[in-house]
N, C-alpha and C positions, 0 to 999 in steps of 0.2 A: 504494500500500500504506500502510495506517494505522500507525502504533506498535503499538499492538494484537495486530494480523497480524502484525509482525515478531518480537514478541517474547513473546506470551502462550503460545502452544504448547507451549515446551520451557522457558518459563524458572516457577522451583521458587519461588511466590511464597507459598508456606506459612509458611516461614520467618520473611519480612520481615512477613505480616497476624500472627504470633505476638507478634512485636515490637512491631509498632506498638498491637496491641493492650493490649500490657502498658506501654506508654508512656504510653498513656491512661488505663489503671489505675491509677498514678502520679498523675499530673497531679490524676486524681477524691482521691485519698486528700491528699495537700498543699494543695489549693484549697477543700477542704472547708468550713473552718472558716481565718479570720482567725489568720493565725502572723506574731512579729515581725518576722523576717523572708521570709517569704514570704507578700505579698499583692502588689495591683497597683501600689502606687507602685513597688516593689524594680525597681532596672533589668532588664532583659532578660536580658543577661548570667547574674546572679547568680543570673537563675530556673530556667535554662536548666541551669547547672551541679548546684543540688540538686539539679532534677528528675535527671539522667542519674546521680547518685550512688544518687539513690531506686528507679530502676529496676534498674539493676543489680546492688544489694546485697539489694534486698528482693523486688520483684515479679518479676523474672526468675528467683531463685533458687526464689520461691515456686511458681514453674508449673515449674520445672527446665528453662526454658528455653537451649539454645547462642548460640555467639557475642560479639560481644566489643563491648563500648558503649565509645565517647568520646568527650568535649567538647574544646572548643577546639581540635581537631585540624590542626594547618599544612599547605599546599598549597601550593607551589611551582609555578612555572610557569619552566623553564631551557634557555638558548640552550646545549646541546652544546658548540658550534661555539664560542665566545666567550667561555663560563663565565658570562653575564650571568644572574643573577638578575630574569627578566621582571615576577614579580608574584609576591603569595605572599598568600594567603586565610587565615582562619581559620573553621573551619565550626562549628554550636553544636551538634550530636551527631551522630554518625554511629553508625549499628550495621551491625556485619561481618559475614558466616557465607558459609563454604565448604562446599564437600565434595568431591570427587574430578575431579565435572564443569565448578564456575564457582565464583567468587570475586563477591560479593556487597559490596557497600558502600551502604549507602541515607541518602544526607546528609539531615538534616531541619534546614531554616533556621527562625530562630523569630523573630516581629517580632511588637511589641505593636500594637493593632487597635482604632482608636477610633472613631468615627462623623465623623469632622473629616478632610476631606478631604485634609489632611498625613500623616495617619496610613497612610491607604493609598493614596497616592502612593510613599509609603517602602515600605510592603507590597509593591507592585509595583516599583519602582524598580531602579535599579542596585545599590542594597544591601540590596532581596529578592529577589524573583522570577529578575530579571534576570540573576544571578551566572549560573542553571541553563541559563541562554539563550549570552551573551557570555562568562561567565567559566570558572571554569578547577572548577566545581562539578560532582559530578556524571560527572567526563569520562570515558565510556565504558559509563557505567550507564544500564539503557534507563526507570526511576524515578528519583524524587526526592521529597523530600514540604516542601511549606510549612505551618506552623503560625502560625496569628494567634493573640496571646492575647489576649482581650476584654477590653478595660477600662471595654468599653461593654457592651448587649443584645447577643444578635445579632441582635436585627433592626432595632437601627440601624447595623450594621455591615457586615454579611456579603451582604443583598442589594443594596448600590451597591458592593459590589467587584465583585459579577458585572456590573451596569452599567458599570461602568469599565474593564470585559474586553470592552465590546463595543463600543468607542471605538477608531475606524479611527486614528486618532493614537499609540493606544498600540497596538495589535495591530502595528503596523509593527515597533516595535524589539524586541516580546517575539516577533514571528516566530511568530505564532501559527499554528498548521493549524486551520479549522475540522473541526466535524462532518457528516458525509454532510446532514443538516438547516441546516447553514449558522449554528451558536450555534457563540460562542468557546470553549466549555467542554461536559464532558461531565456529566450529572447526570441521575440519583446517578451518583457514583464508581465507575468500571468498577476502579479498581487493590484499594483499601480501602472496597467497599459498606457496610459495617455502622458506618465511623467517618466515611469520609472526606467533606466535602459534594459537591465536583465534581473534575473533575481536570482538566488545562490541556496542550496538547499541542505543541511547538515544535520547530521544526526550527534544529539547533545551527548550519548552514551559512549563511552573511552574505546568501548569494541565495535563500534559503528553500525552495532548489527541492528539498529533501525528499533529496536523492542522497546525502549525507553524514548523520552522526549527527543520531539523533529523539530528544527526551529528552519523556516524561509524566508530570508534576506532581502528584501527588496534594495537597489543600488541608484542613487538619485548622486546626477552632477549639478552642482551650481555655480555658471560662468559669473564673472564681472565681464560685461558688457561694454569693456573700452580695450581692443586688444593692446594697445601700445602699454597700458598698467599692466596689463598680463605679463609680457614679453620682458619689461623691466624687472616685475618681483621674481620671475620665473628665476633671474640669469643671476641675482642677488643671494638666491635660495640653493645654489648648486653645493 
């Protein structure tokens, strides 16, 4: 059984393409145009927080959209038994919504995206991808979404990520499931068709044998809008 089949049926993913939709509305209106504070040198972090302040105060409000957005939100991970505090994450937005039947949380990790093969090393690594695979991201939720911000094109970016998806080296520890066609990735986007480029599918269990929790990635880029800022942070960033 695919992720797909377990979870597309009954689960209300209206909700969350409302969301992400308007996150992307966001992202279009602040990358517009060249701001002092928000272009591509501005760390990660810092982007990460406007954005989730801009969606929620302005574009959610504007579509009269539910639910509840927030940044830097802590995840603990604790031994009961011991009191020991195992791990503790910080995620860069999450947006929430319920309703009578399920409880919804859709983390979206966000890592800047260069054409420089450190870049999406990190994109995929233990401090992107990875959290939704090994760590403590995501736990219980049958989505997730990754965001690269371009500080390149994307097409010196975005097609050697899917190359690097299909490197038997890394598929091991991201626990990848292929598709009935045998590619690391699904494309277009079976989760978010209309934003999302591909979505990435893993099995959260150490022996991959699928019997424990599936989690499916959905992989959203978001450009700045001016390429000459692109090309500059890009070559700053090497």
């Amino acid at each position: 059984m695919t992720a797909e089949q377990g979870w597309r049926p009954a689960f209300p993913l209206r909700p969350l393409t409302d969301a992400v939709d308007a996150l992307c509305e966001s992202w279009r209106v602040l990358a517009a145009i060249h701001r002092p504070h928000f272009h591509p040198r501005i760390s990660e972090p810092s982007l990460t927080r406007v954005l989730k302040v801009h969606v929620e105060n302005v574009t959610a409000r504007q579509r009269g959209l539910l639910g509840m957005w927030s940044a830097e939100t802590v995840i603990n991970r604790v031994n009961f038994e011991t009191g020991e505090l195992i791990e503790e994450r910080r995620t860069d937005i999450v947006y929430g919504w319920n309703d009578e039947k399920i409880g919804i949380q859709l983390v979206f990790e966000f890592k800047k995206l260069s054409r420089h093969k450190r870049s999406q090393t990190n994109y995929l690594g233990q401090n992107g991808l990875l959290r939704f695979v090994t760590g403590i991201y995501g736990q219980r939720q049958p989505i997730a979404a990754m965001v690269g911000i371009l500080i390149d094109s994307f097409e010196r970016c975005v097609p050697q990520l899917r190359e690097a998806l299909a490197d038997v080296t890394l598929a091991r520890p991201l626990r990848l499931r292929p598709t009935s066609t045998g590619y690391p990735y699904h494309r277009p986007s079976q989760i978010f068709p209309d934003v999302a480029e591909f979505d990435t599918e893993h099995d959260k269990s150490p022996e991959g044998t699928g019997t424990d929790e599936v989690v499916r990635v959905a992989h959203l880029f978001f450009p700045f809008d001016y390429a000459a800022a692109n090309e500059e942070a890009c070559d700053r960033e090497r």
